[in-house]
C-alpha positions as CSV (number, residue, x, y, z in Angstrom):
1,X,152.8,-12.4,32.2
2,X,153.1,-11.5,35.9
3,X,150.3,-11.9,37.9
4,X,148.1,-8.6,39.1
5,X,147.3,-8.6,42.7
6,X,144.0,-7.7,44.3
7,X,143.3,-4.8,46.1
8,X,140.5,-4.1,48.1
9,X,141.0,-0.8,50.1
10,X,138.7,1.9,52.4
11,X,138.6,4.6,54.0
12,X,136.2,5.3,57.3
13,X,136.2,8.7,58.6
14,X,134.9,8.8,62.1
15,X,133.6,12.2,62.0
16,X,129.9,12.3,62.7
17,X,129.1,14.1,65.7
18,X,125.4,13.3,66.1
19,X,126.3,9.3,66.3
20,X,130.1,9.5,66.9
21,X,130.1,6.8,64.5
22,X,131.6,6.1,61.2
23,X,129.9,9.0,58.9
24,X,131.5,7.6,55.4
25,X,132.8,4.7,53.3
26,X,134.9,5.2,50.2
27,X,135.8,1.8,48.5
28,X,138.4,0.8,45.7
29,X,137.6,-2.6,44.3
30,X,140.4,-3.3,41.3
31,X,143.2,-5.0,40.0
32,X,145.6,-2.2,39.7
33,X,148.6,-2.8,37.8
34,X,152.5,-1.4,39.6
35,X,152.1,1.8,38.0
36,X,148.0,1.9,39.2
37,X,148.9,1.1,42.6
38,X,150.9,4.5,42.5
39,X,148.6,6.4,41.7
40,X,147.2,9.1,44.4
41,X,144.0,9.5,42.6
42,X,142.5,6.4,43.4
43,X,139.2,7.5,44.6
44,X,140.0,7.1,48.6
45,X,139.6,10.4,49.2
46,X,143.4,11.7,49.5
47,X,143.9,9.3,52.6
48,X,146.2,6.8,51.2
49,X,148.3,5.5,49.1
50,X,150.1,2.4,48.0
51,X,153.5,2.7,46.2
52,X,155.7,-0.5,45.1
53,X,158.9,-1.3,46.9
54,X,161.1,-3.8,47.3
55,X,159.5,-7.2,47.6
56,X,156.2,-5.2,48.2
57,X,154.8,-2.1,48.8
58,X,154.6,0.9,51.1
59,X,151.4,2.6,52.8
60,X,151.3,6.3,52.6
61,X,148.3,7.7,54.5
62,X,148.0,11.3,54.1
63,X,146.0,13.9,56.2
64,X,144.0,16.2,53.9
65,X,142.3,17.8,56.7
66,X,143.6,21.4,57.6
67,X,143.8,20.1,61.6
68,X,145.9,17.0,62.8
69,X,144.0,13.5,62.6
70,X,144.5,10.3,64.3
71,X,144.5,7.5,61.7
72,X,144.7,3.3,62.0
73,X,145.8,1.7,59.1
74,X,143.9,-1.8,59.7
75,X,144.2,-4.9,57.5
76,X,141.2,-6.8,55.9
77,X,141.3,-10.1,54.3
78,X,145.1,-10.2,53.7
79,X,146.4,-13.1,52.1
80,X,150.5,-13.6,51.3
81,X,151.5,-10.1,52.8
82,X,153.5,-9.5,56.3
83,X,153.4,-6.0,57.2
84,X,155.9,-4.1,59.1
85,X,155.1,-3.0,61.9
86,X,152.3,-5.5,62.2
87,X,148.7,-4.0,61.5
88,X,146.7,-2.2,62.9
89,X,149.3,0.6,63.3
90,X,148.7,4.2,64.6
91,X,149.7,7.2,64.4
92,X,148.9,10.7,64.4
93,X,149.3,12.9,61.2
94,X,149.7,17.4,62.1
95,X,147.6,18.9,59.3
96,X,148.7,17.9,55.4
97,X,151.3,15.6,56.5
98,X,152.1,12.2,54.8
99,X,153.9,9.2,56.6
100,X,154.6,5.8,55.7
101,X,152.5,4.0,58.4
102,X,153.5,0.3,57.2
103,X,155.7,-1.9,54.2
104,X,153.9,-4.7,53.4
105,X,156.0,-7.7,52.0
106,X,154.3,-10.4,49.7
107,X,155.2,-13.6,51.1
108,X,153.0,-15.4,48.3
109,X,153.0,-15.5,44.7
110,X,150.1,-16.1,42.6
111,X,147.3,-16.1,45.2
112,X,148.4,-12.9,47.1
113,X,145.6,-10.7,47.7
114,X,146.0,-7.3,49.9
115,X,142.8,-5.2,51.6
116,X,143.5,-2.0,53.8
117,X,141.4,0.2,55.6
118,X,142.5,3.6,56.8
119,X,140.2,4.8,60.1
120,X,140.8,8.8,60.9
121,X,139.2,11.0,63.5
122,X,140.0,14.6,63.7
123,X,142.4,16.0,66.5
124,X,145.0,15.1,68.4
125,X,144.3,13.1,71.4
126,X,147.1,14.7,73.5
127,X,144.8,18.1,73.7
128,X,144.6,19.5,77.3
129,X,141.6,21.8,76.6
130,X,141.5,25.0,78.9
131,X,138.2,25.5,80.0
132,X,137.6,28.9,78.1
133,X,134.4,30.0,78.2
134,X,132.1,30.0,74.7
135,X,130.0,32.7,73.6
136,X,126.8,32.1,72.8
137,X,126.6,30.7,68.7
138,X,123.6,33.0,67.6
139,X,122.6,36.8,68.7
140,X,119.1,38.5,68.5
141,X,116.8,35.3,69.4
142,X,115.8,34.1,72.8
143,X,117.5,31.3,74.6
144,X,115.6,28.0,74.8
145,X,117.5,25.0,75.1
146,X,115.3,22.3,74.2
147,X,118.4,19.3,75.4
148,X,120.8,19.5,77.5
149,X,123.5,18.0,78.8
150,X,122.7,14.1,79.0
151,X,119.6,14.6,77.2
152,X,117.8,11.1,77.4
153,X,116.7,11.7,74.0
154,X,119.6,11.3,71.6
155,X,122.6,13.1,73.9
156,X,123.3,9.5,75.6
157,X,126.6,8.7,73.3
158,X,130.0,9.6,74.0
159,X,130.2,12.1,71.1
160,X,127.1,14.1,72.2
161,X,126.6,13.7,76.0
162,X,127.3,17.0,76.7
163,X,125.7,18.7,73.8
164,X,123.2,21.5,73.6
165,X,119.9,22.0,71.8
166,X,119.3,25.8,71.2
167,X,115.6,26.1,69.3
168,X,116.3,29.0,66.5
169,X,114.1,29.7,63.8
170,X,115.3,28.6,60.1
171,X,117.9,30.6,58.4
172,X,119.2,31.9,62.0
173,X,122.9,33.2,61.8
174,X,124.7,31.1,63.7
175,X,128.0,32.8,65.2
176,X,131.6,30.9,65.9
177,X,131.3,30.5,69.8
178,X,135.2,30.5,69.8
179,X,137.7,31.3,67.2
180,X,139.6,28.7,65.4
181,X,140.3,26.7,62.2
182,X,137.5,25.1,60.6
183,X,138.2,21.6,60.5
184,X,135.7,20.0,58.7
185,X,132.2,21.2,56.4
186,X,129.4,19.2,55.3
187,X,126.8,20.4,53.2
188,X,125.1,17.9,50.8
189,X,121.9,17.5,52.9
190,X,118.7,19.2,52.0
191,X,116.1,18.0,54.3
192,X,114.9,17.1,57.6
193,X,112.9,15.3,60.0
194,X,112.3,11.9,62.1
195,X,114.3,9.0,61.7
196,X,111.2,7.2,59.4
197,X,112.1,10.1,56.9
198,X,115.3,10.7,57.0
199,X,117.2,7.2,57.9
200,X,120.6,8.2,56.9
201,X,121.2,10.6,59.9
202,X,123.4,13.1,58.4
203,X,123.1,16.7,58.9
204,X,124.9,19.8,57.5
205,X,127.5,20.5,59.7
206,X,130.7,22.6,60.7
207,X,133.7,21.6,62.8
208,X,136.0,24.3,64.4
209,X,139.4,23.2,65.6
210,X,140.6,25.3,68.4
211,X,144.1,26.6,69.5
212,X,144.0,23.8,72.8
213,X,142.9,21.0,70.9
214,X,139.0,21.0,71.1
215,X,136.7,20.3,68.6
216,X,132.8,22.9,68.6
217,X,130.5,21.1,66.5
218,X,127.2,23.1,64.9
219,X,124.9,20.7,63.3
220,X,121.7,20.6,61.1
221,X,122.2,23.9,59.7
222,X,120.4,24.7,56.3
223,X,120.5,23.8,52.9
224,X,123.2,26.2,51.4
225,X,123.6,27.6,54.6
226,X,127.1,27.4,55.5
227,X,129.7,30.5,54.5
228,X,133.1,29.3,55.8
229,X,135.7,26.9,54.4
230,X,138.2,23.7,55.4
231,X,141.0,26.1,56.4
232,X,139.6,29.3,57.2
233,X,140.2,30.5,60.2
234,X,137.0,32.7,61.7
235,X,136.5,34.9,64.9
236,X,134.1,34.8,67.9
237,X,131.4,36.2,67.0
238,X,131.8,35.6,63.1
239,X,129.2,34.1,61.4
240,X,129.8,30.5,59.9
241,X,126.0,29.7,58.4
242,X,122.4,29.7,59.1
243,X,120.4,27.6,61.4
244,X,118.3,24.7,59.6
245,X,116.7,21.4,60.2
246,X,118.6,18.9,58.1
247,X,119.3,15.5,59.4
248,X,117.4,13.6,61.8
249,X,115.8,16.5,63.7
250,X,111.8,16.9,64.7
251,X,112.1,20.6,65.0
252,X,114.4,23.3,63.6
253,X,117.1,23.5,66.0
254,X,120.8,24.5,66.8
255,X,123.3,21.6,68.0
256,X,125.8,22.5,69.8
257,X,128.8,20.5,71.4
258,X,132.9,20.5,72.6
259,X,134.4,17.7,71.8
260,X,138.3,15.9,71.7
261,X,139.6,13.0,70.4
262,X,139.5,10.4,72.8
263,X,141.9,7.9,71.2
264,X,140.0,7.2,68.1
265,X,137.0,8.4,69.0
266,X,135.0,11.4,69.5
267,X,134.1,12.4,73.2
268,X,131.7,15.2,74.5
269,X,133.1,17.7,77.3
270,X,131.6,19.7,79.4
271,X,131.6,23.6,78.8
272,X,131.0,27.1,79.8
273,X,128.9,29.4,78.0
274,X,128.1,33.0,78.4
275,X,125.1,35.1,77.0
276,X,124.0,38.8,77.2
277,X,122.7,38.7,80.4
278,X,126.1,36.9,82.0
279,X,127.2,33.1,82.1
280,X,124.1,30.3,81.2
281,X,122.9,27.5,83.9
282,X,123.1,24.8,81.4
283,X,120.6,22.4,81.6
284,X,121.1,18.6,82.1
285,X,118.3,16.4,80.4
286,X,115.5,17.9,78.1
287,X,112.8,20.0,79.7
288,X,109.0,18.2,80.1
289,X,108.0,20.3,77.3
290,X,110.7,19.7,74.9
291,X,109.4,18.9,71.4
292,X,112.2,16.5,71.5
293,X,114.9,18.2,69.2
294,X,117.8,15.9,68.1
């Protein structure tokens, strides 16, 4: 009987805007036969997939996103493979597009064993964004920013250093500031509050990819909040959910920020932004009186 090999592989999508860190982990433990190895439904979430070649196997990694992704296909704990091109390996995927990112070539018999981890962040870090200027994300409320840019509180990352904090009411609309694709939608989170309640950190959330490459973020909007899709593509000015204050947030609040893809990572920009009453002077820092929205 010819020996099964081990497989131990993830996926880590680096899409969390309020930490710009790893957001999720989908693992597949097993001892997949040929024919299981080929299988794309192995509970990685689309990204990828192994299929048997000659003296080995091939690794697909696929972009389900409907925006282009930068993805590292990394090994962990191999034992009796050789991969071509060596691992890590890079590359950047457009939207729905599949590639064969490495072959990997079992030098060992028996004791072979073969872990892979696929990292992604969303966009494509060859964006030149062009400095539009954003429309306000909400109409009908006043303007209070409660963070700005830099804000010691929890805009000190890369990901969020030039984010803003609008205070709005629960179950505000909030507007696209800029038309574009939306990238990414989360929506599984149902409350909010300081760290000691909610640990985890996530919030509901929309990404919206625009035509230069930039990435607006609107986070810790409500529970069943959000009314756009992964794909559709919305206008200025079109709704996209309603405010909330899911994830780690002390107050209800609007989070706001522009970001790119800085090589594998998500990086804040700076921005323009124009209300009713003409273009905002946006704050750097949070305001003495801040309740300390995050």
């Amino acid at each position: 009987m010819r020996p099964l090999l081990f497989f131990v592989a993830s996926v880590v999508l680096l899409v969390l805007p309020l930490a710009g860190q790893a957001q999720r982990l989908l693992r597949w433990n097993g001892t997949p036969s040929m024919a299981a190895a080929n299988s794309h439904d192995s509970g990685l979430g689309g990204w990828l997939r192994l299929e048997p070649a000659s003296g080995g196997f091939q690794a697909w990694v696929e972009n389900p996103w409907p925006g282009p992704a930068q993805v590292r296909l990394v090994a962990r704990d191999n034992v009796g493979f050789e991969a071509v091109p060596s691992l890590p390996a890079t590359a950047v995927l457009a939207a729905g597009e599949r590639r064969v990112v490495a072959r990997l070539y079992r030098i060992q018999g028996d004791t072979a064993g073969l872990g892979l981890e696929v990292q992604a962040v969303p966009g494509d870090p060859r964006a030149l964004p062009d400095g539009q200027l954003y429309r306000l994300p909400f109409a009908q409320a006043p303007v209070r920013i409660d963070q700005g840019f830099d804000g010691a509180f929890s805009h000190h990352d890369l990901a969020n250093r030039y984010a803003l904090d609008f205070a709005l009411a629960e179950g505000t609309p909030v507007l696209a500031a800029r038309e574009g694709i939306v990238l990414q939608v989360e929506d599984g989170f149902r409350e909010g509050g300081p760290e000691r309640v909610v640990p985890a950190g996530g919030a509901n959330q929309v990404r919206i990819l625009h035509r230069d490459g930039s990435m607006a973020v609107y986070a810790h909007l409500a529970p069943a909040g959000i009314t756009v899709r992964p794909g559709q593509w919305v206008k200025v000015g079109e709704q996209i959910a309603r405010s909330g204050h899911t994830g780690l947030s002390t107050a209800p609040h609007l989070h706001f920020a522009v970001q790119v893809n800085a090589g594998l990572r998500l990086a804040g920009i700076p921005f323009r932004m124009v209300g009713p009453l003409g273009e905002l002077q946006l704050p750097h820092g949070a305001p003495p009186a801040s309740p300390g929205a995050r």
